[in-house]
C-alpha positions in Angstrom: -141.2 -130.9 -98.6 -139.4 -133.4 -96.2 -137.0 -131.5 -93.8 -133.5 -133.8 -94.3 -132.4 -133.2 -90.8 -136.0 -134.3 -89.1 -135.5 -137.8 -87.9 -138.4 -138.5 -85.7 -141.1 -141.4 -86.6 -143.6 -143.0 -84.9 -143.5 -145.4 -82.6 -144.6 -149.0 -84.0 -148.4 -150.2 -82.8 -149.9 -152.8 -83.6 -152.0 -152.0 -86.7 -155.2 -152.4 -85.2 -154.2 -150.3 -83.0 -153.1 -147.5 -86.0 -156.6 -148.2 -87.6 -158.3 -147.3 -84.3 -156.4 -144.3 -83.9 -157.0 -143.2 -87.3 -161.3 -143.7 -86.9 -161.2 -141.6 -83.6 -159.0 -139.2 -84.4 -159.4 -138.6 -88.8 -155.8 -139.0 -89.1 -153.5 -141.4 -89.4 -150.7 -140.8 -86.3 -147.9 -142.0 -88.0 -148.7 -139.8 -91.2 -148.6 -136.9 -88.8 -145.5 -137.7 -87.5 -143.5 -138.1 -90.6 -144.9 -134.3 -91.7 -144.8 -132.4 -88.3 -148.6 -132.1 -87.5 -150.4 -133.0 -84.9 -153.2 -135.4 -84.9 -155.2 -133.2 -82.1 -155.7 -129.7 -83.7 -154.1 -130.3 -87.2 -151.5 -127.2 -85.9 -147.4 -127.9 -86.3 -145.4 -129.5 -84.3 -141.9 -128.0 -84.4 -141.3 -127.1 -81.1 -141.1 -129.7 -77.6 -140.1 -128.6 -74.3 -137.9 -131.1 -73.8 -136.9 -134.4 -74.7 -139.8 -136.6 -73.2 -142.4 -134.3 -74.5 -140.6 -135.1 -78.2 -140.9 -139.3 -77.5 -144.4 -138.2 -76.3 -144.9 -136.8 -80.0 -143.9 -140.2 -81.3 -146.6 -142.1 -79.3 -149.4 -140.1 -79.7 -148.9 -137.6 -82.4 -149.7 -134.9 -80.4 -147.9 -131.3 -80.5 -146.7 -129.6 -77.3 -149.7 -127.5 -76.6 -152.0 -130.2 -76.9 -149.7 -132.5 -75.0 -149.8 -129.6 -72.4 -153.8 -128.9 -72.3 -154.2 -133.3 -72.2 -151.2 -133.5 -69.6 -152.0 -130.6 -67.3 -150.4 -131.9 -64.2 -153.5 -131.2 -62.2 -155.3 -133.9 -60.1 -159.0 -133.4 -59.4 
């Protein structure tokens, strides 16, 4: 069931670039995006630390805590 007050959707890409994303990942991204899953681990994605992290969501379909483990901050 589609929450009425959810109003993100994915950010356009080319759709080559949508059929790419769909063969490496098993999912299409902007299918995650309209129900709240994340393309990564399958898992919800309710929750974003803050607004970036939420446009982040819209990009790559990816839920905080994968956005955090891909996005660590650390340089090697």
């Amino acid at each position: 069931m589609k929450d009425k007050e959810y109003s993100l959707e994915a950010t356009f890409k080319h759709q080559g670039i949508e059929e790419m994303l769909s063969k490496l990942t098993g999912v299409s991204r902007k299918g995650a995006v309209a129900e709240r899953s994340c393309v990564h681990c399958g898992g919800c994605a309710y929750y974003f630390r803050d607004a970036l992290s939420k446009k982040e969501y819209t990009i790559s379909g990816m839920c905080q805590s994968c956005q955090d483990s891909v996005f660590d901050g650390e340089e090697e």
